[in-house]
N, C-alpha and C positions, 0 to 999 in steps of 0.2 A: 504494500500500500504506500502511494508517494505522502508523503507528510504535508501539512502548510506551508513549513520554513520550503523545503524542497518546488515545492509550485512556484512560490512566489521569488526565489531566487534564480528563476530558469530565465534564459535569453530571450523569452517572450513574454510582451507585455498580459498580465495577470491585473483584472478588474477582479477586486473583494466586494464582496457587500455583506459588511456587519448587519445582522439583524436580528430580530428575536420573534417569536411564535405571537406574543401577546402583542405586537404594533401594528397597527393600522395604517401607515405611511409603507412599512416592508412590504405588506401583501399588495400594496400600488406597484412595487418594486418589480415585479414576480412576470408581470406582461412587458413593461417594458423589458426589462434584459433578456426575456425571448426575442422580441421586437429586436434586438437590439444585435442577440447571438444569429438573427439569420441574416442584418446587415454586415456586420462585421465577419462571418465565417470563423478562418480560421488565423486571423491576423492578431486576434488575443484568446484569452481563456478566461471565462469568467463562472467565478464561486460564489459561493454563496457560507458564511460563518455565522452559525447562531450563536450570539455570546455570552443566552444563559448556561449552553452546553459547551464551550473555550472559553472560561473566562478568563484563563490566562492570556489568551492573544488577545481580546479586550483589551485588557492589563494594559499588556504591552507596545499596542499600536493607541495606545490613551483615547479608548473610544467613550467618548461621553454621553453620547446619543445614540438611536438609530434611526433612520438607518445610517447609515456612513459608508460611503462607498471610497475603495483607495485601491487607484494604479499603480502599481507593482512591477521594476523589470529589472532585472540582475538583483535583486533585495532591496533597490531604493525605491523611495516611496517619489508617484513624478508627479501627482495630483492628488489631492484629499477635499471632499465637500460632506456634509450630513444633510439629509433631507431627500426629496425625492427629486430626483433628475432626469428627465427626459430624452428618451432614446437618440431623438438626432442631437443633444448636445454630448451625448456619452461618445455617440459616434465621431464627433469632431475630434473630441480630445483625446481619442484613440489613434485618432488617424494624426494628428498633430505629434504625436510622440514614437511613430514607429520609427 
């Protein structure tokens, strides 16, 4: 099984999205980033981290809200927002950072 740290430090941009089961904003989350995985293919990889179940990468990536979504390529972090973001702007900032 590949780990978090392992995803997120691989040569290709990696979209997180921090969320949790009980938010109302996450489950808006859920259509875009389909919306989002058939525009972009295979030019990032995006996950999904519930962080009543890691709360250590909560911890870690100091996520105070949900959702929060954070772009990911070789382990640096290239963008960070909380809230809900709409597929064609996730799409720019993907395509902006390959």
């Amino acid at each position: 099984m590949t780990t978090f740290s392992e995803i997120i430090n691989q040569d290709k941009l990696t979209l997180v999205d921090f969320s949790a089961e009980w938010c109302g904003p996450c489950k808006m989350m859920k259509p875009i980033l389909n919306d989002l995985k058939n525009k972009i293919g295979d030019n990032a990889t995006i996950i999904k981290v519930d962080v009543d179940k890691s709360p250590n990468a909560a911890v870690e990536y100091n996520i105070k809200g949900v959702p929060t979504l954070i772009l990911f390529k070789n382990g640096e972090i290239k963008w960070r927002q909380s809230g809900v973001v709409q597929a064609n702007m996730l799409e720019i900032i993907i395509s902006n950072n390959l």
